[in-house]
C-alpha positions as CSV (number, residue, x, y, z in Angstrom):
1,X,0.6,17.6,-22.2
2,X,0.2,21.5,-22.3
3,X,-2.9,23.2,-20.1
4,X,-3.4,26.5,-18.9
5,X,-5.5,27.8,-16.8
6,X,-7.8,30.8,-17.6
7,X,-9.6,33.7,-14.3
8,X,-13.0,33.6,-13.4
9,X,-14.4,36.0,-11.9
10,X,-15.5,35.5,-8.3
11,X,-17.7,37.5,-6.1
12,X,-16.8,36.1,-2.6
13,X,-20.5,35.9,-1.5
14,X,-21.1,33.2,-4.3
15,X,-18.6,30.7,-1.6
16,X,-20.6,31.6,1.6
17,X,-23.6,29.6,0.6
18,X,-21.4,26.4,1.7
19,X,-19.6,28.0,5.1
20,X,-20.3,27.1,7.9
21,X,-19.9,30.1,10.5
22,X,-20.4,28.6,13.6
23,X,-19.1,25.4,15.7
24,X,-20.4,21.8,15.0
25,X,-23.3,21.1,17.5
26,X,-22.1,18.0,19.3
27,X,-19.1,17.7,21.7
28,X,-15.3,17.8,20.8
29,X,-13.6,14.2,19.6
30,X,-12.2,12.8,22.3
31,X,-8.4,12.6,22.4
32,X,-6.7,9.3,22.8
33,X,-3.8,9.4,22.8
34,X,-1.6,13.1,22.9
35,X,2.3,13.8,23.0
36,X,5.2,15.4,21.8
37,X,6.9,14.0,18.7
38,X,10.0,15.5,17.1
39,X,11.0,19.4,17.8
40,X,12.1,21.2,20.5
41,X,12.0,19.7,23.4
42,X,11.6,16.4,22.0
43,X,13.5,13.8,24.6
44,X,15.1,11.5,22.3
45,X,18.6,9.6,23.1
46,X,20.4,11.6,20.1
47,X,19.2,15.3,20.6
48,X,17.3,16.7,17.3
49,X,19.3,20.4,17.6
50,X,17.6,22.8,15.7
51,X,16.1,21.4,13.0
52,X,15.2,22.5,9.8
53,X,12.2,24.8,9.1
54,X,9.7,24.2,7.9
55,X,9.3,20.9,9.9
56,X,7.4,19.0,6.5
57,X,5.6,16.6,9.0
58,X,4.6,13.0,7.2
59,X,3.1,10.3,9.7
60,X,2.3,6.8,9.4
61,X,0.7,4.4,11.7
62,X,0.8,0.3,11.4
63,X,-0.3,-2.5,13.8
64,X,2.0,-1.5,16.1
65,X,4.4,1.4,15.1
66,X,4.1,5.3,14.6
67,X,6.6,6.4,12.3
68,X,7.1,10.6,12.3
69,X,9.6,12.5,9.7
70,X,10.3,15.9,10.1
71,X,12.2,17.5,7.0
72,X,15.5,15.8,7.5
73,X,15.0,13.2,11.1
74,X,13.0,10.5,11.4
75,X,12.0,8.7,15.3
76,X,9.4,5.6,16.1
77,X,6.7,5.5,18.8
78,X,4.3,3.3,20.3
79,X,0.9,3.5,20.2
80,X,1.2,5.0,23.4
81,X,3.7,8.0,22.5
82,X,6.8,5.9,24.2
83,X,9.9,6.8,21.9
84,X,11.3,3.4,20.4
85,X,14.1,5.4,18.1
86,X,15.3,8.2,17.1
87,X,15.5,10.9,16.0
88,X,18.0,10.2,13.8
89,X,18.9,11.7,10.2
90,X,16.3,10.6,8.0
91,X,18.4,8.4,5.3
92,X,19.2,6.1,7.7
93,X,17.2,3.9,6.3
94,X,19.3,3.9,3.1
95,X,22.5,2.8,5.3
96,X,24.4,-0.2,3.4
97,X,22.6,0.9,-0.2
98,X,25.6,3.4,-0.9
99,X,25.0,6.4,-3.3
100,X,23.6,9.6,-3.0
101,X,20.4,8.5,-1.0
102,X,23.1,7.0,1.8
103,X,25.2,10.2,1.7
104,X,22.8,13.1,1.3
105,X,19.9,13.4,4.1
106,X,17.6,15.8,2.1
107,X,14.7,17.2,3.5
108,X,10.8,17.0,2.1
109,X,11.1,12.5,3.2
110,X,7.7,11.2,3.5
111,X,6.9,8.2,5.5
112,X,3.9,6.0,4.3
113,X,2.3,2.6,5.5
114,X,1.2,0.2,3.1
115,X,-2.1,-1.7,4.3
116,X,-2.4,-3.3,1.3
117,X,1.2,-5.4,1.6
118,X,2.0,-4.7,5.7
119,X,4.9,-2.4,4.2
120,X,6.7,0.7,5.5
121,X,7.2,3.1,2.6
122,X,10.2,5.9,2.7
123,X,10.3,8.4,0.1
124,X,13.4,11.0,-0.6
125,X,14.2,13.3,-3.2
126,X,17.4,14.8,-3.5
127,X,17.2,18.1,-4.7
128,X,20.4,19.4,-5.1
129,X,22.1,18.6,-8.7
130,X,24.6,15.7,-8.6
131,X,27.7,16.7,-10.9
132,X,28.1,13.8,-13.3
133,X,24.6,13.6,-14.4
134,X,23.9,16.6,-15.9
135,X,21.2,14.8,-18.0
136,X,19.1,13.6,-15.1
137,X,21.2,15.6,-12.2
138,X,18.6,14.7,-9.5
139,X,17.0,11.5,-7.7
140,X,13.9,10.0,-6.3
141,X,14.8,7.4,-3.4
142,X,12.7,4.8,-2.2
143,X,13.3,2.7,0.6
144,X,10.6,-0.1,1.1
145,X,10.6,-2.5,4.0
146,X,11.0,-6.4,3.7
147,X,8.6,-6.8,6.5
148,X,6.2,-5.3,9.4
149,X,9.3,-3.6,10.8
150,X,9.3,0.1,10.3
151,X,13.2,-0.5,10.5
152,X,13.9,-2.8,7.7
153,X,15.1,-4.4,6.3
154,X,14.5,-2.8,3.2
155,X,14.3,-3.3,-0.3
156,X,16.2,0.4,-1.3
157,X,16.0,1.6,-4.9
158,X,17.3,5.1,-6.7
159,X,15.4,6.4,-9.4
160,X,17.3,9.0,-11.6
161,X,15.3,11.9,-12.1
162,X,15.5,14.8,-15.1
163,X,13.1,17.5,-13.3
164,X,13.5,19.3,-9.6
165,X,11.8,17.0,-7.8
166,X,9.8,19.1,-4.9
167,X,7.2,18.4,-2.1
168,X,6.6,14.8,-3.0
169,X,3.4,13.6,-2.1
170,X,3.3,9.8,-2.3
171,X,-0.3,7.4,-2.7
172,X,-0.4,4.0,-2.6
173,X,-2.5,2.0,-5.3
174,X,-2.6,-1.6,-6.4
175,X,-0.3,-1.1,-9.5
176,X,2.1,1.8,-8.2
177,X,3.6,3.9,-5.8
178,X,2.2,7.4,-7.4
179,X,4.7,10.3,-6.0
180,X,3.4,14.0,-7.8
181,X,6.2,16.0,-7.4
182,X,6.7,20.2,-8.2
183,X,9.6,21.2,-10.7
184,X,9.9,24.7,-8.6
185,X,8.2,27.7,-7.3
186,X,9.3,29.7,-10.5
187,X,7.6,27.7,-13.4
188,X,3.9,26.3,-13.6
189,X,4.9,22.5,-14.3
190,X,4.3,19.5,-12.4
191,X,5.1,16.1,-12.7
192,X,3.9,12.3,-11.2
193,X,6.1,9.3,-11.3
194,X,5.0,6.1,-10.5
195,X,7.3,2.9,-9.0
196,X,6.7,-0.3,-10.1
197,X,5.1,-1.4,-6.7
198,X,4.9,-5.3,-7.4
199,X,8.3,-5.4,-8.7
200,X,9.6,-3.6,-5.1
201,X,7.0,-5.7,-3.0
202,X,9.4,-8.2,-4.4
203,X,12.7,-7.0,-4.1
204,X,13.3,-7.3,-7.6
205,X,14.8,-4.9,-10.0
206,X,12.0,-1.8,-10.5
207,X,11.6,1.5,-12.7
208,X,9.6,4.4,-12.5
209,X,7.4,5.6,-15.0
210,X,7.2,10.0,-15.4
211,X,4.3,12.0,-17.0
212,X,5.0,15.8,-17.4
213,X,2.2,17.9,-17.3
214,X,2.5,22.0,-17.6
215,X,0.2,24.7,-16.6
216,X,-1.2,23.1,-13.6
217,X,-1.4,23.9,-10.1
218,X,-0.5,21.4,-7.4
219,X,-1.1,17.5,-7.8
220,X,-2.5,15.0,-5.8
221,X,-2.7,11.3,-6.5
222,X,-5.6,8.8,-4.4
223,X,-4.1,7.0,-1.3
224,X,-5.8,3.9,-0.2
225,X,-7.5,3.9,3.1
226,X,-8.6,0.9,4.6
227,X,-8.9,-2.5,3.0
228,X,-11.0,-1.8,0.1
229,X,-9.8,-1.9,-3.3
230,X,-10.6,-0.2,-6.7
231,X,-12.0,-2.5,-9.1
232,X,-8.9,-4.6,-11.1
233,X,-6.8,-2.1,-13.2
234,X,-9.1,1.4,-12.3
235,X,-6.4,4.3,-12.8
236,X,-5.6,5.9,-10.1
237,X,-7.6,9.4,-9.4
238,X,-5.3,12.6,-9.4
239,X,-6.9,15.9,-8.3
240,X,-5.9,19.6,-8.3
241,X,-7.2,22.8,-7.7
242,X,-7.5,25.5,-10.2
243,X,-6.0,28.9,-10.4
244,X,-2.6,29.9,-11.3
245,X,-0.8,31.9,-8.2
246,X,2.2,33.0,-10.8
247,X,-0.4,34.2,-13.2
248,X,-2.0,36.6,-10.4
249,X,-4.9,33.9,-10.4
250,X,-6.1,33.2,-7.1
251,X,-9.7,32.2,-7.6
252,X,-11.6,29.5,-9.2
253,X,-15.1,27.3,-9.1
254,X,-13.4,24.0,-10.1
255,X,-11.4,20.9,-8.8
256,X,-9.7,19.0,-11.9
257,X,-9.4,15.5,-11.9
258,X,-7.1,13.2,-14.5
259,X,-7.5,9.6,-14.8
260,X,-3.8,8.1,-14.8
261,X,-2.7,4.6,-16.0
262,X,0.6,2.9,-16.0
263,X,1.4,0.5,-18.4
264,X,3.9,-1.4,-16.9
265,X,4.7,-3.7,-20.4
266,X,4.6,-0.9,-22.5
267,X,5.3,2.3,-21.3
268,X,4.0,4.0,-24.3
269,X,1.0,3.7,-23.0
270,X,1.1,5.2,-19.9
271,X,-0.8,8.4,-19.7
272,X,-2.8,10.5,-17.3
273,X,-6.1,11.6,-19.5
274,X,-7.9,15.0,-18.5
275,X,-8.3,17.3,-16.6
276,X,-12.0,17.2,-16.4
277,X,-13.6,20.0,-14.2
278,X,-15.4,19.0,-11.2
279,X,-17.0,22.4,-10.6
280,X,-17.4,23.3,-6.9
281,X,-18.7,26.6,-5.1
282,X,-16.0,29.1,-5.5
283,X,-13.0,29.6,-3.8
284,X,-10.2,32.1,-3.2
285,X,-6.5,30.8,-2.0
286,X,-6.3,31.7,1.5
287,X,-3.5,34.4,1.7
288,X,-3.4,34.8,-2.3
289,X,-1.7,31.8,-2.2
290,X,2.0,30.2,-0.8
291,X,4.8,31.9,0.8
292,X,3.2,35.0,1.5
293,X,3.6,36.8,5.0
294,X,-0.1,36.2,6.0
295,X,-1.4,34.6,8.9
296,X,-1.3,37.1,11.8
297,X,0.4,36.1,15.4
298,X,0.5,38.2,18.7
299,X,3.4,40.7,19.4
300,X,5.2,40.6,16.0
301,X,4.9,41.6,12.5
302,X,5.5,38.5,10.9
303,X,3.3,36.6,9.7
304,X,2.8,32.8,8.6
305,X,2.7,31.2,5.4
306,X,-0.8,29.5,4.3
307,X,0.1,27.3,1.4
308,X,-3.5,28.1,0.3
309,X,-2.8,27.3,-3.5
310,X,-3.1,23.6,-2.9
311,X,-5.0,20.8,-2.1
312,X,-3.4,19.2,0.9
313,X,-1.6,15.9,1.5
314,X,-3.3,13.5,1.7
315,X,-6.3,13.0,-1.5
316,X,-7.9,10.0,0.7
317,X,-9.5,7.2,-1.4
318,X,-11.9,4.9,0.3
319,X,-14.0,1.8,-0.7
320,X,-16.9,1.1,1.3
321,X,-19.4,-1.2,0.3
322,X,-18.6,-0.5,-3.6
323,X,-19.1,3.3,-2.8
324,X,-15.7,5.0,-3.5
325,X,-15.0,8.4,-2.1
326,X,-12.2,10.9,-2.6
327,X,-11.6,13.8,0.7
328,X,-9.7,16.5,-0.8
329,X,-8.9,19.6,1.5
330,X,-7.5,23.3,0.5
331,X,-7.2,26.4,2.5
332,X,-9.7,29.6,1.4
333,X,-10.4,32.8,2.3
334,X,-13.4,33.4,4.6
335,X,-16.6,35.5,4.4
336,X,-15.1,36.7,7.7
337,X,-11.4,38.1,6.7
338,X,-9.9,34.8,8.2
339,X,-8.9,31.6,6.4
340,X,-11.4,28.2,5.9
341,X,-11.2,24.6,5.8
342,X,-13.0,23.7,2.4
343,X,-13.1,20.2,2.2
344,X,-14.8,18.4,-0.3
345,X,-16.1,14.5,-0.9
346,X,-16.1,13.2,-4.2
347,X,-17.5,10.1,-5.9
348,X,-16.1,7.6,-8.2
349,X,-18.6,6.5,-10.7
350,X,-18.4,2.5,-11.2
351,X,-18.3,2.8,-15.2
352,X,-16.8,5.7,-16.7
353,X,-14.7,6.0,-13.4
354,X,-15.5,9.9,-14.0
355,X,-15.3,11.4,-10.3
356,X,-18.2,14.1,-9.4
357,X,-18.8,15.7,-6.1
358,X,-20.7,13.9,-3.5
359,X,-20.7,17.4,-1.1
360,X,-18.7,20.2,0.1
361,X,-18.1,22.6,2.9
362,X,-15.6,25.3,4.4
363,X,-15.3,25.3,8.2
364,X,-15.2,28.9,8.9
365,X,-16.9,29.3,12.6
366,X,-15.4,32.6,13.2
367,X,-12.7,35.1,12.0
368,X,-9.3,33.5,13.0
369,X,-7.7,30.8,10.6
370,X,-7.4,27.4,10.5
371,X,-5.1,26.5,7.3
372,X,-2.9,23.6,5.8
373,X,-5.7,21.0,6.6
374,X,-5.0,17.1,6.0
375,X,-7.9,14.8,5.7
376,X,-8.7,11.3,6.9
377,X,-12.2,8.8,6.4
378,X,-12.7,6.1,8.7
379,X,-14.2,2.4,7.6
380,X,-17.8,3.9,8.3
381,X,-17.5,7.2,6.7
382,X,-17.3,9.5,9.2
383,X,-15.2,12.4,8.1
384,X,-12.2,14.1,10.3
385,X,-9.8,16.9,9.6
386,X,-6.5,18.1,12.0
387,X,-5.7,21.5,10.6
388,X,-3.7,24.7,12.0
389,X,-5.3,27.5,13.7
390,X,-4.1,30.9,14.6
391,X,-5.1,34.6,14.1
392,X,-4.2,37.4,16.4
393,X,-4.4,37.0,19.4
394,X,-4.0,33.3,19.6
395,X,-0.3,31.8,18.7
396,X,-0.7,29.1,16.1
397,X,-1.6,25.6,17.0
398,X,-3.2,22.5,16.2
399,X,-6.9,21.5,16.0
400,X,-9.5,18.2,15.3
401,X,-13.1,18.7,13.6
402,X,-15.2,16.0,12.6
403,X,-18.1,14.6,10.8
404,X,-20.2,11.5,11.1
405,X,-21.0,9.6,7.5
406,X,-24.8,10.5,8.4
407,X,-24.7,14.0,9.2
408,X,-26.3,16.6,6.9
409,X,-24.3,17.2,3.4
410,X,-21.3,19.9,4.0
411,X,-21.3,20.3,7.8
412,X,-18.3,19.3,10.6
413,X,-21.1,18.7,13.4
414,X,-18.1,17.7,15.8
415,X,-17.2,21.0,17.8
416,X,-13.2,21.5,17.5
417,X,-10.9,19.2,19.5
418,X,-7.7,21.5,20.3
419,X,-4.8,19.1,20.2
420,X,-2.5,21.9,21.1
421,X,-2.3,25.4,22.2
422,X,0.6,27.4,20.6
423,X,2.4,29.3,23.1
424,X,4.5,31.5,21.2
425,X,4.7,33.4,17.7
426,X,7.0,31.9,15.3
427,X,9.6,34.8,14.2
428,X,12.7,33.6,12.3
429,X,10.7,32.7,9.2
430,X,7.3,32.9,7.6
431,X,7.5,29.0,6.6
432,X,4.9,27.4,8.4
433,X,5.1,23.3,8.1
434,X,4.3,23.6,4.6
435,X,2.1,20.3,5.4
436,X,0.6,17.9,7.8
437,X,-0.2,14.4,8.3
438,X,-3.4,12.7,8.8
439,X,-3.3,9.1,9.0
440,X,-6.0,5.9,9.5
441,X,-5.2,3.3,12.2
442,X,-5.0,0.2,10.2
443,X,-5.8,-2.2,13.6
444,X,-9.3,-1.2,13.4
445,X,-9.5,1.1,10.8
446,X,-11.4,4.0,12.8
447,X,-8.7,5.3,14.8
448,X,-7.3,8.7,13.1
449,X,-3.8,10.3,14.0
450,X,-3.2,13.7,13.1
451,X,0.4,15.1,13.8
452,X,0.9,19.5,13.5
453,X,3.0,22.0,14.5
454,X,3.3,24.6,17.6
455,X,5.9,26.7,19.2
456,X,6.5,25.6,23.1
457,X,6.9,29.4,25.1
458,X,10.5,31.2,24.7
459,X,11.3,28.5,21.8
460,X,12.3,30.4,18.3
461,X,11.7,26.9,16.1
462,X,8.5,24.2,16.3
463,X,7.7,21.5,18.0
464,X,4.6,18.8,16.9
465,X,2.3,17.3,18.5
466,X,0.7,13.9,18.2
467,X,-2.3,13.1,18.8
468,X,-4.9,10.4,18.0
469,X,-9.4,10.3,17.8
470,X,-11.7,7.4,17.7
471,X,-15.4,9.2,16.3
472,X,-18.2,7.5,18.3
473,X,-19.7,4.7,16.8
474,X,-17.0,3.2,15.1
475,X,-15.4,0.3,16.9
């Protein structure tokens, strides 16, 4: 499957129509819960040293647990930030499988939570080539657990994979494990695999089905929130934005959307059909795009990366009622020389299963930037966002905006919640998390945990912070 992506021309005024330049009008979220998870400073039994940058932070909440990765360590909390384990090296959970995925502890793990089963999810690539396999010299790993412990046991499998398998991004659906994955920075390919999900659910022997598709940007499979199904055997929804950063495109008016199926008794037939264009008000990648030198700090030069060529972890499916919505969240440039939040909501349609936008905004209340956004949408539609913020002369931290499911189209009417105040500029590299986490509460579904990034004072490398938001009216 061969695509390319062709300019459009954008004037930026054409995008101001949907920013909103100033603050929600009713009062902050309320934090419920806010501590320091892995980083500096963090005050776990084995010491997390130094870390590697950027920290790559994937959260996952279940009934009881609060699972946090950072690049290459993983540690488990309580509800109430009380450290259960940890941190230690991330592929321990692949101790006893033996292998690469037991010997190497790569960075770019993801943790996810499957509702649907009660499952812990732990995915791995391994990035660096593995000698005797110069056909398919790299690996996916997956390490699933047997039960509602976050710490196995697990049922551990090792897919062989031909392609560079970068910044996985895994979704749970009924009939896979989707994981999108990057072949490099260098070429404009992509690729999503999907695990057999029933098969490992099982414990029983599983495979992973590739599709390889070029001249795309950044890919993003739906992730079940909530209880709520598809109806039987829907494809899952995969979503990216336009533009092509390596082609000097940085601007676009449309979100593309494939329809993917797996065919798990005939492979053949496993495709992802599209892309269709969802066109949306138009949009410039904040910074011109990923690692670039861009977002300003106090009392250096450097400056932080934006990612802004991406939609963000996580594309957030949701079933309510039979309605099925997609939140998908990007970075932009503002009508004020900062950086925006443009989130979107799309909608499924029941027969086709052609996706078209329900509405749209960029959060943009003033000049500074608030960048690598992650999504979440609670059981009654109400709408919330953690993202960074930063801009001279604030250090970079972490902030909460919200929306209820009734407020006008296109508007975050919760003011900001800051979850953290950054207290110094990060120096030693421009890398700034590359990603966050937003996750749902699955104990009552309305309970949204947001983990980010922030430097404590005098510290040269990150810490994150943790913190949790009920919206009102959902109990």
């Amino acid at each position: 499957m061969r695509l390319w992506w062709f300019a459009i021309p954008i004037a930026l005024a054409a995008a101001t129509g949907i920013e909103q330049q100033s603050p929600g009008t009713r009062a902050p979220v309320a934090m419920l819960v806010n501590f320091d998870g892995l980083g500096v400073g963090f005050p776990g039994d084995q010491p997390m040293g130094p870390g590697r940058n950027p920290s790559d932070n994937s959260l996952a909440i279940g009934p009881n647990h609060i699972v946090q990765i950072v690049n290459s360590r993983m540690a488990v909390f309580d509800k109430a930030g009380k450290l259960l384990y940890g941190a230690v090296p991330t592929n321990m959970v692949f101790k006893g499988f033996g292998g690469i995925c037991e010997t190497r502890n790569n960075g770019d793990a993801v943790v996810r939570y499957d509702q649907l089963a009660g499952r812990w999810l732990y995915v791995m690539p391994i990035f660096g080539k593995i000698p005797d396999r110069p056909d398919e010299p790299y690996s996916m790993c997956y390490a699933l657990s047997a039960g509602p412990d976050p710490l196995g046991p697990f049922h551990r499998y090792e897919f062989h994979r031909k392609l560079f398998p970068d910044y996985p991004r895994p979704a749970v659906w009924p009939d896979g494990y989707y994981v999108p994955t990057s072949t490099g920075d260098e070429v404009i390919q992509k690729h999503v695999c999907i695990a057999d999900r029933a098969k490992m659910l099982a414990g029983g022997p599983a495979t992973e089905q590739c599709i390889v598709i070029d001249g795309v940007n950044f890919l993003n499979n739906a992730d079940i929130d909530g209880p709520g199904l598809p109806p039987p055997g829907a494809p899952n929804i995969m979503l990216a934005a336009g533009g092509t950063q390596l082609k000097q495109i940085f601007e676009d008016d449309g979100i593309y959307a494939w329809k993917v199926h797996v065919d798990w008794k005939d492979p053949a037939k496993t495709k992802a059909d599209g892309p269709v264009k969802i066109a949306v008000a138009p949009y410039h990648y904040l910074c011109n795009g990923q690692l670039t030198n861009c977002v300003p700090q106090p009392g250096t030069t450097r400056g932080l990366d934006a990612q802004g060529d991406k939609i963000m972890q996580r594309l957030v499916y949701r079933n309510i009622g039979g309605v099925e919505s997609l939140v998908a969240v990007h970075s932009v440039n503002s009508a004020a020389g900062g950086g925006g939040v443009r989130w979107y909501e799309f909608r499924v349609g029941k027969k086709n299963r052609e996706v078209s936008l329900h509405q749209q905004g960029t959060y943009a209340p003033d000049g500074f930037y608030r960048w690598m956004p992650s999504p979440g949408i609670d059981r009654k539609g109400n709408i919330g966002i953690g993202y960074s913020f930063g801009g001279k002369p604030n250090f970079a931290g972490q902030r909460f905006a919200a929306r209820l499911g009734t407020d006008p189209p296109g508007v975050l009417s919760f003011r900001e919640t800051i979850t953290v105040e950054g207290e110094a500029s990060q120096e030693a590299t421009l890398r700034w998390e590359d990603y966050a986490s937003t996750a749902m509460d699955p104990s009552d579904d309305c309970t949204f945990w947001y983990v980010g990034d922030y430097l404590k004072k005098g510290a040269t490398s990150y810490s994150t912070k943790i913190s949790s938001f009920r919206i009102p009216g959902c109990r």
